[in-house]
C-alpha positions as CSV (number, residue, x, y, z in Angstrom):
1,X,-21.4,-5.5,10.0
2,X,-19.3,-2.9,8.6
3,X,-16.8,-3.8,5.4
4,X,-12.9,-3.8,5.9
5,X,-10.8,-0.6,6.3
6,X,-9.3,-0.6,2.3
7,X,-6.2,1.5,2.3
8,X,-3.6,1.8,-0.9
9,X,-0.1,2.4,-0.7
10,X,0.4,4.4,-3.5
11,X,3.2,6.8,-5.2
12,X,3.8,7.9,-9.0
13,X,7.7,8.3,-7.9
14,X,9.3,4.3,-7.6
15,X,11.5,3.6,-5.1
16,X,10.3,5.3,-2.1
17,X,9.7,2.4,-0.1
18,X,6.0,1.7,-0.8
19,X,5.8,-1.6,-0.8
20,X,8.4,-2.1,2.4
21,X,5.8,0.5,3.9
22,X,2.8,-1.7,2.7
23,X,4.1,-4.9,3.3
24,X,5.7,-3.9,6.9
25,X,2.0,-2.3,8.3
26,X,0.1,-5.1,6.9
27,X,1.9,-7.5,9.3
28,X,2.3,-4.6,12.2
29,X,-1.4,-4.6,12.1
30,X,-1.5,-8.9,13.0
31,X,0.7,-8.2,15.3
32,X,-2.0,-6.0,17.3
33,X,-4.3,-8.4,16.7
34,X,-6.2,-7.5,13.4
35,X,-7.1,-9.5,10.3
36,X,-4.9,-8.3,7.4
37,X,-5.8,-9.1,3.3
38,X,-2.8,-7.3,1.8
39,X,-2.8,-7.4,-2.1
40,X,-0.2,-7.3,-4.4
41,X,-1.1,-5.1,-7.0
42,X,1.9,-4.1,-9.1
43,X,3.2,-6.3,-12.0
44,X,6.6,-5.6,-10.7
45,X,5.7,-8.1,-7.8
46,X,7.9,-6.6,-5.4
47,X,5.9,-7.4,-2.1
48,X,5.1,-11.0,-3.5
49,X,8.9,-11.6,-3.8
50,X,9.1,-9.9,0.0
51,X,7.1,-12.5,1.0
52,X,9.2,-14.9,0.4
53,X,6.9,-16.4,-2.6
54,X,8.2,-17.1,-6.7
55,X,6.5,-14.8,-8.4
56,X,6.7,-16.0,-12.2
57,X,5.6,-19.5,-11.1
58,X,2.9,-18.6,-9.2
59,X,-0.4,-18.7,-10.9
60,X,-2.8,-16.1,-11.5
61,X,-4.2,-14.6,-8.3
62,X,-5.1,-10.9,-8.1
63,X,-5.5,-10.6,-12.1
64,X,-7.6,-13.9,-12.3
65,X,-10.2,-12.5,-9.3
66,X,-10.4,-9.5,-11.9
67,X,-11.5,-11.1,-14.8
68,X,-13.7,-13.4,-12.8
69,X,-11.9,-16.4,-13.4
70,X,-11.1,-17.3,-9.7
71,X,-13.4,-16.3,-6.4
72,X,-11.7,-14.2,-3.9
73,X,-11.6,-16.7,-1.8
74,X,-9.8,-18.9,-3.8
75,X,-7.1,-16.7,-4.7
76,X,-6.1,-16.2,-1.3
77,X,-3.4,-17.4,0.5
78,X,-2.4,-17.8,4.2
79,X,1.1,-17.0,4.9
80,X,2.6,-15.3,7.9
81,X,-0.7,-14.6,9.7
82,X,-1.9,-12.5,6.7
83,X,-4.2,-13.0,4.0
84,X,-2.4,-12.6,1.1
85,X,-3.5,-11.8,-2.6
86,X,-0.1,-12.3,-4.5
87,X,0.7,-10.9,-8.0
88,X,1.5,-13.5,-10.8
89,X,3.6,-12.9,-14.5
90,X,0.0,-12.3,-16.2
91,X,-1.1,-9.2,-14.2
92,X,1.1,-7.2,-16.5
93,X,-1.4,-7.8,-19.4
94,X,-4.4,-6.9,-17.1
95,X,-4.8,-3.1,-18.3
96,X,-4.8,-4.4,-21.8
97,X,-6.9,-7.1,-21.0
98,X,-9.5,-4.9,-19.6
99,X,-9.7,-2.0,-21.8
100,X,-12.9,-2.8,-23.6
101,X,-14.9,-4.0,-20.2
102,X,-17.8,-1.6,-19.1
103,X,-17.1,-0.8,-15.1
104,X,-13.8,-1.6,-15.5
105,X,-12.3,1.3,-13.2
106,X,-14.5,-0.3,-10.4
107,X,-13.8,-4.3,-10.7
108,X,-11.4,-4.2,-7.9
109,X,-14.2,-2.5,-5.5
110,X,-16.2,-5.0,-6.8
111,X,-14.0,-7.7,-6.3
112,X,-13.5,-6.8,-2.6
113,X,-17.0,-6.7,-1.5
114,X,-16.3,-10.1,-0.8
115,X,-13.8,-9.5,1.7
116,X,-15.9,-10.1,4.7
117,X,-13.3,-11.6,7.6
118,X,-10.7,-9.2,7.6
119,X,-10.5,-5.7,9.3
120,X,-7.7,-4.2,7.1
121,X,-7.6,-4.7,3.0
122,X,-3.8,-3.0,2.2
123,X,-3.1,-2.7,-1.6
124,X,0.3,-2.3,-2.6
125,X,-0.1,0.1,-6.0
126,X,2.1,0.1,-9.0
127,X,4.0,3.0,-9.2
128,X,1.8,4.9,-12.6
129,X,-1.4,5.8,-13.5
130,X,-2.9,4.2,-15.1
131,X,-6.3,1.4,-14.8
132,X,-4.1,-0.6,-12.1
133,X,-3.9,2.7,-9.5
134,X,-7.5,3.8,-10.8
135,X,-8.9,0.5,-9.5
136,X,-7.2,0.9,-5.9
137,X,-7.6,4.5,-5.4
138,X,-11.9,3.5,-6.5
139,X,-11.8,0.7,-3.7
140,X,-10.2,2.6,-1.2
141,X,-11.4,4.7,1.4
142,X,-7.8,6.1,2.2
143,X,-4.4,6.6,0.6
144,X,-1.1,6.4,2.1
145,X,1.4,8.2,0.5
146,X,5.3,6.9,1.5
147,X,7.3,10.4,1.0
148,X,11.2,10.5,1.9
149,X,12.7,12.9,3.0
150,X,13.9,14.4,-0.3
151,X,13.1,17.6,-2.4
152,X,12.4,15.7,-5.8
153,X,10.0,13.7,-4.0
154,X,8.2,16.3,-2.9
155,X,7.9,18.1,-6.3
156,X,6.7,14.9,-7.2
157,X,4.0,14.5,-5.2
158,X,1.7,17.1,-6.9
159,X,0.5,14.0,-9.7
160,X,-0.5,12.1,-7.3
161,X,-2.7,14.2,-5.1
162,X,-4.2,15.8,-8.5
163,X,-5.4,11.9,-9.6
164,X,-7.0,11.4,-6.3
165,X,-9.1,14.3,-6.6
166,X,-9.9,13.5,-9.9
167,X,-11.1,9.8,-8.7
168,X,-13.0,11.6,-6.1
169,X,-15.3,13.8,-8.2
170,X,-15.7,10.7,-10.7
171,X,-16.3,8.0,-8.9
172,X,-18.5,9.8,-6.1
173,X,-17.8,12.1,-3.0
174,X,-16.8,9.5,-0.6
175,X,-13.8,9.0,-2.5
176,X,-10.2,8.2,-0.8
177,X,-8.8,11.0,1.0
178,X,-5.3,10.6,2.3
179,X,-2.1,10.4,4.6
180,X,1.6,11.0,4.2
181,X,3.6,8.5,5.9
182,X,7.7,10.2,6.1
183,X,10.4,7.7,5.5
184,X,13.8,7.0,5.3
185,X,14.3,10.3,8.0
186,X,17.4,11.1,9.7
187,X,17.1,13.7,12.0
188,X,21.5,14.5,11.7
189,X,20.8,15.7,7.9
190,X,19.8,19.4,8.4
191,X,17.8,19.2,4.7
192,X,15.2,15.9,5.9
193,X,14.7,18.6,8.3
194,X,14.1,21.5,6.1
195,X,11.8,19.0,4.0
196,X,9.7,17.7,6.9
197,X,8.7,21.1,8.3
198,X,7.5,21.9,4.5
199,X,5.4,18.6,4.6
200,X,4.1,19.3,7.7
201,X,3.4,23.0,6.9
202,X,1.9,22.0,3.9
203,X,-0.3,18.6,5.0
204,X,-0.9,19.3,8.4
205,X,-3.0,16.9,10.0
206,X,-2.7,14.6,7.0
207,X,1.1,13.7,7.6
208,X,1.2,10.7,10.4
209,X,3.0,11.9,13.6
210,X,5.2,8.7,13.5
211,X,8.0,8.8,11.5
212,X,9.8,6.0,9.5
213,X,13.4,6.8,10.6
214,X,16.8,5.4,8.1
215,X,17.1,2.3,9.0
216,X,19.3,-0.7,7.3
217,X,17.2,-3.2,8.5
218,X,13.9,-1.8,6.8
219,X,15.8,-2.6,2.8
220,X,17.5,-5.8,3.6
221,X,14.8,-7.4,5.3
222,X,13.0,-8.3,1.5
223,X,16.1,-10.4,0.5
224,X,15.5,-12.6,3.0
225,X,11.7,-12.8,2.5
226,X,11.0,-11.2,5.6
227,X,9.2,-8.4,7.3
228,X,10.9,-6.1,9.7
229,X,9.8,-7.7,12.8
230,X,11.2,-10.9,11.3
231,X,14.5,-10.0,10.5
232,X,15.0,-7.3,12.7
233,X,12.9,-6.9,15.7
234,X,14.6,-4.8,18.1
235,X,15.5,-2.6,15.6
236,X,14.2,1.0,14.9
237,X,12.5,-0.6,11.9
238,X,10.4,-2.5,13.8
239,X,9.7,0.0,16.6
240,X,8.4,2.7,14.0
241,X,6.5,0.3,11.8
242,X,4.5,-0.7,15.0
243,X,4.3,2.7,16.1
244,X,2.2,3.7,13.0
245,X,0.3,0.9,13.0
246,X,-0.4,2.0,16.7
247,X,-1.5,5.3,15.3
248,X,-3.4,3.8,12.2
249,X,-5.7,2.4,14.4
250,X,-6.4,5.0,17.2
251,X,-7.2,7.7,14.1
252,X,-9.6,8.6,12.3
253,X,-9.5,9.8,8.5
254,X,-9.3,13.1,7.3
């Protein structure tokens, strides 16, 4: 039986609505009926606290299943419909923690091998690069890239790209490729135009056809320790999120 899809939400530029994009898929994709691990992989612990959960009293979860302390199994817990791999206060000190270890760009693949019953792994990434987005972008087989609208983010995206290829020739050839998911679009502001024809000049078949349009429910929904489809769902929020979780599943990578 083949492994779980593993796909990291990842961007070097904070505040672009990663982890609303990873949190909001990861339960778009119970909704249709798959089995969803999403992981909590930046110390910030902004898609722990978006679940609803107390980060700085939770114990170790993700960080302990790295240094072998805890099994996978374990660590996980069962909220929402979703397997969930939350981040506690002490994965801050994991890069430090793991410096010396042989392999240690790979624990996280390692790690997941045990990940038998779900169809979907989604890792929310910190927003650097350093052994933290290393390990997700070794485990994945795809990267989704949350890009709004915007010029500077754009420029910014360059880093990015330029790490996954150099994960790719390091770590072997079937390295992650990736997807650019546009958010935070309004189609009334004439330059989220003018930046998504460049995106889609520029990634082609890379950039999903759905689009995450502005939408106020989408950034108030993780106050209330809710998804989208929680706190909002007959909004344009919801409708989009399922949309590309719709067209996650009928694609193939590229």
């Amino acid at each position: 039986m083949a492994g779980p899809d593993i796909i990291a939400l990842c961007n070097q530029k904070g505040g672009v609505g990663k982890t609303t994009c990873a949190l909001n898929i990861a339960v778009g994709l119970t909704l249709l009926r798959k089995k969803v691990l999403v992981i909590d992989f930046d110390p910030q612990a902004h898609l722990t606290y978006s679940l609803g959960l107390d980060a700085p009293n939770l114990p170790g979860a993700i960080d302990a299943v790295m240094k072998g302390e805890k099994p996978l199994a374990d660590a996980i817990l069962d909220l929402k419909g979703l397997q969930v791999l939350p981040a506690g206060p002490s994965l801050a000190k994991l890069e430090t923690e793991l410096a010396a270890r042989p392999g240690k760009e790979s624990l996280l693949k390692d790690c997941l091998a045990g990940a038998a019953d779900v169809s979907y792994v989604i890792i929310d990434c910190p927003p650097s690069a350093g052994l933290l987005t290393v390990n997700a972008l070794v485990a994945c087989r795809e990267v989704f890239i949350p890009l709004q609208m915007e010029f500077l983010a754009l420029k910014g995206m360059s880093r990015l790209l330029t790490l996954i290829e150099d994960v790719r020739k390091t770590y072997g050839t079937n390295g992650p490729s990736y997807r650019v998911i546009p958010t935070r679009y309004d189609a009334r502001k004439r330059l989220n135009n003018a930046i998504m024809d460049k995106v889609r000049e520029r990634f082609g078949p890379r950039v999903f056809r759905t689009v995450i349009r502005e939408n106020i429910a989408i950034a108030e929904a993780p106050s209330f320790g809710q998804s989208i489809f929680e706190y909002a769902p007959r909004s344009h929020g919801a409708e989009d999120y399922l949309d590309l979780c719709r067209e996650m599943i009928r694609r193939r990578p590229v």
